[in-house]
TORKOLVO-778121 format. One record per residue (C-alpha): x negated, y negated, z. Coordinates in steps of 0.2 Angstrom, whole numbers, plus 5000, padded with zeros to 4 digits. Layout:
<pts>
XYZ ...
</pts>
This chain:
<pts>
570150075061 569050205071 567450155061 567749975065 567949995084 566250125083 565549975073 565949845085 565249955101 563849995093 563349805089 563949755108 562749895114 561349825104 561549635109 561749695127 559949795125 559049655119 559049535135 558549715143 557149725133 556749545132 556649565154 555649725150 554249625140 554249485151 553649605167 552249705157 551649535152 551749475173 551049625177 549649615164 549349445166 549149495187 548049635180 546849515172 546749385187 546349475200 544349505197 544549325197 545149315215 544149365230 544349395250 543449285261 542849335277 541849215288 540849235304 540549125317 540149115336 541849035348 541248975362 542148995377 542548895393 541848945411 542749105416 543748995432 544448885420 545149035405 545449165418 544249285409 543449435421 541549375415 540249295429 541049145436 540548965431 539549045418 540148985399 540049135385 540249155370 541249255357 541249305338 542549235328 543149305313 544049195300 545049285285 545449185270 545149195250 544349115236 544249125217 542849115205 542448955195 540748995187 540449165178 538349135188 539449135205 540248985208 541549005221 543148895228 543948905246 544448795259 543548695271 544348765286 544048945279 542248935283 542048785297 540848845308 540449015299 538449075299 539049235287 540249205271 540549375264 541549405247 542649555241 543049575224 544449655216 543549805214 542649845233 541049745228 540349635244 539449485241 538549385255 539049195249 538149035251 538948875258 538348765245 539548585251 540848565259 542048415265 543348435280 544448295274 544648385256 544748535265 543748625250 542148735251 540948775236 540148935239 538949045228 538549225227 537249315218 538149445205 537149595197 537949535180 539249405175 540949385183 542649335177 542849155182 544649055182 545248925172 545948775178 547548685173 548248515172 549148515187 549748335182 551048445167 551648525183 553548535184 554548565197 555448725194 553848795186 553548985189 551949015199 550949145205 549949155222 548549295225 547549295240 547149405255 548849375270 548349395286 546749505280 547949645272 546849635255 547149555238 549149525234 549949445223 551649345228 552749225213 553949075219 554248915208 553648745212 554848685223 554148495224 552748385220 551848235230 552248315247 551448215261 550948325276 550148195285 548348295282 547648145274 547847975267 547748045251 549048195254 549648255235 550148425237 550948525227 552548635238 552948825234 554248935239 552949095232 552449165248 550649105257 550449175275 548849165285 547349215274 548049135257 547149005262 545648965248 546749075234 547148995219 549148955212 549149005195 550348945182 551049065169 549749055159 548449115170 547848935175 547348865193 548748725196 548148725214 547348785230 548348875242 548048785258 549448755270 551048835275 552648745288 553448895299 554348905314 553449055315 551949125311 552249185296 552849115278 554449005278 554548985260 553648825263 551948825256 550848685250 549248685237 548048545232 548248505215 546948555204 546548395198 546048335213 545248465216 544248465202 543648295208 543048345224 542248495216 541148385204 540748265219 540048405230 539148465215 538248305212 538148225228 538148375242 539748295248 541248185246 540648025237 542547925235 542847735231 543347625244 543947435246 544147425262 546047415266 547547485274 549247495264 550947555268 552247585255 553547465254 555347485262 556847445257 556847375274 555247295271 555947215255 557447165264 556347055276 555146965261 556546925253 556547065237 557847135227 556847305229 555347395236 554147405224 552247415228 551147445245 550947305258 549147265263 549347305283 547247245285 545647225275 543847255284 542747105285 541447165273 542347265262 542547225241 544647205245 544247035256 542946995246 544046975228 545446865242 546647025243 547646945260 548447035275 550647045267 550047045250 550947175240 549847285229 550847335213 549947405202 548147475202 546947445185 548647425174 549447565182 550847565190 550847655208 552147785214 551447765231 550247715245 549447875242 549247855223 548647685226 547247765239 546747915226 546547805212 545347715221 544547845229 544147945210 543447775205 541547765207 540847645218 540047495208 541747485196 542547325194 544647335193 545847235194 547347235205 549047165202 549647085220 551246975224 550946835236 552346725243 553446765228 552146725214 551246865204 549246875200 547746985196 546246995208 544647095202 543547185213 542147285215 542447465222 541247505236 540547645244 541747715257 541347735275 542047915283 542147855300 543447745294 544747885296 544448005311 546048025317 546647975334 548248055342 549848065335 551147935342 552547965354 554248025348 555647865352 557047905356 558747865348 559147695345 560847595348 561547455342 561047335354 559947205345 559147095359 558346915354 556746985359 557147155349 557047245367 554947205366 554347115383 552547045377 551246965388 549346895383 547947015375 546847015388 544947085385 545247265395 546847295382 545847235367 544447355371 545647495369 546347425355 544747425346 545247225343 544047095343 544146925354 544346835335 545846925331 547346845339 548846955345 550146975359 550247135370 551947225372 552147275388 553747365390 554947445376 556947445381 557647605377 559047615362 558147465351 557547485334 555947455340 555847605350 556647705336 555347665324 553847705338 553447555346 552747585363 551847495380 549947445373 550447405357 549847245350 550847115338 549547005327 550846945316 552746905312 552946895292 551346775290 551646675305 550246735317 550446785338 549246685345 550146645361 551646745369 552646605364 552446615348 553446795347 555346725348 555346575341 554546665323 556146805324 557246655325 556346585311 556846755299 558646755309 558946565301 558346645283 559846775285 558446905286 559147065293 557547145297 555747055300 553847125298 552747155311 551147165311 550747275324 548947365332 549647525338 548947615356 549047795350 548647795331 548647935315 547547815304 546547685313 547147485310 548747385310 550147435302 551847335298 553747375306 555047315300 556247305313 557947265315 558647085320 560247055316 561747165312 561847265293 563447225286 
</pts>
């Protein structure tokens, strides 16, 4: 009996060791795999010159009336793409800088070259001259990437010098409201201040992405910290080696991804596809007949998560392609082909953010709480709306309506009600009552906003009659 229970303990104690052991492999692997990435990962610091303002506007002791100027130190990291002395980092890590230096892993200083660069990709190619070979990353198919993936961070946070931080991918897709193109890839690993530029690797010591943006309350990491995918970035990366700068597609459109509100209101069973919002004049979308309310579903046979997706697959295309595009018009599906052109940057400077609404109620008001008045030449200047284009101004929002929940505001412009187009102010009512008569709940507006993110219409769907 004694030999059995000394059996059985001795076999408990064996299987309860091997999980130990098993967790004791797996750290000397982390930490050796740490070990071999970290020559691979460098500490950026960037100089430039701030200028100041006039001392009797900053309150500074200096000679009044008399601007100055400052130096400005910018900390951030980079890794190594090219053993020669390739190197990656982001855009805002060296805006302005006319000294790039690189520390290595092992105290070497290396002044660096700003080779291209694109503020919208937020990514820098830089170079330095080694005195022999370095150790250059690998990147990875960050399109494999799961969420709940393990992932490991290095970089310099807030200037401290290279560390290494681990998280999990927490989400994928996360839109930021950076770009039209936002893809990124969410983290809990810890990024502060200075990770910006370092790579995310995956446990196989791959770059899945470029550590480039945290959300905090405070200044510090919130667990809350978003890369560019490497894929994507690998994109950009070739375009600035061939071209000097961001070369994308373009076809001249604005799209919004479809609501379930939207839906509601054209009649659909379900959201499925982006909803054309406006198309440029000259640009290849008009050209193949794509339509302001067409729905784009699917983008050179494949099927589009979202807005986004839609907007990256065209900009990865090269400009001279010819694809096709699946749209619905009016119920009825078809293809359209077109040639992707050359896109314009100025197309998308940004403009200030809109106005937060307040809460709405459940007041639905035949006019949806909007009091509208003729487009008259001064309002169409600020509009940035030609005399060609009809529309009706708003001139006053009520408080507690749907349309000051979703953002609608005084200086907005309506072109359109579903197809029907605003060209005189008494046009506006009779076209909601037009949807009411359909058993519509919500209708879509085509509406020319005063403060814009992304310049051109986009569609609202507002509420118009009780959901029930």
């Amino acid at each position: 009996m004694r030999y059995r229970v000394v059996l059985i303990l001795f076999l408990a104690c064996l299987f309860a060791a091997a999980p130990r052991a098993r967790a004791q492999e797996m750290q000397y692997d982390r930490s050796g795999l740490v070990q071999s990435l970290l020559p691979m990962v460098v500490n950026i610091t960037a100089l430039a010159v701030a200028a100041t303002p006039p001392p009797q506007m900053a309150g500074a002791a200096t000679e009044p009336g008399v601007a100055s100027s400052e130096q400005k130190r910018a900390l951030g990291s980079g890794f190594v793409i090219d053993p020669k002395g390739e190197i990656v980092t982001n855009y805002h890590v060296i805006d302005g800088a006319y000294e790039v230096i690189a520390t290595f892993s092992d105290g070497m200083q290396l002044e660096a070259k700003v080779e291209a660069a694109d503020r919208l990709a937020d990514i820098a190619l830089l170079s330095v001259a080694p005195p022999s070979p370095l150790k250059a990353t690998e990147w990875g198919d960050s399109s494999t990437v799961k969420v709940g993936d393990p992932v490991l961070a290095i970089g310099n946070p807030l200037g401290v010098g290279l560390s290494v931080t681990g998280g999990i991918v927490s989400a994928l897709n996360r839109d930021i409201m950076e770009t039209p193109y936002d893809d990124y890839i969410q983290t809990d690993a810890p990024i502060n201040h200075g990770n910006s530029g370092g790579p995310l690797f995956d446990m196989r010591g791959r770059v899945v992405g470029i550590n480039t943006a945290i959300i905090s309350p405070t200044a510090g990491s919130a667990g809350l910290g978003f890369a560019i995918p490497a894929n994507g970035a690998r994109f950009v990366i070739g375009q600035l080696r061939r071209f000097g700068w961001l070369h994308p597609g373009w076809l001249g459109i604005k799209v919004q991804q479809l609501t379930p509100n939207m839906a509601e209101a054209l009649g659909m069973e379900e959201p499925r596809g982006s909803i054309v919002a406006y198309t440029t004049e000259s640009g290849a979308a008009a050209a193949a007949g794509i339509q302001v309310g067409d729905i784009i579903l699917d983008y050179n046979g494949k099927a589009l998560s979202d807005e986004r997706a839609l907007l990256r697959g065209i900009a990865e295309t090269a400009p001279g392609t010819r694809v096709s595009l699946t749209i619905l018009r009016k119920g009825e599906t078809k293809v359209v082909t077109a040639t992707v052109g050359e896109w314009p940057r100025q197309q998308w400077e940004r403009f200030d953010a809109p106005v937060s609404p307040v809460k709405m109620t459940q007041a639905i008001e035949p006019n949806l709480g909007l009091t509208v008045a003729p487009l008259l030449t001064a309002q169409r200047l600020r509009l940035g709306l030609g005399p060609e284009i009809p529309g009706i101004l708003v001139t006053a929002v009520a408080p507690g309506t749907d349309a000051a929940w979703r953002g609608m505001a005084a200086g907005d412009a309506i072109l359109r009600v579903q197809d029907r187009v605003m060209r005189t102010t008494a046009d506006y009512v009779p076209a909601l009552d037009a949807m009411r008569a359909e058993h519509r709940q919500f209708a879509l507006l085509l509406i020319q906003p005063l403060k814009q993110t992304r310049p051109g219409p986009e569609w609202r769907a507002l509420q118009i009659a009780p959901q029930g």
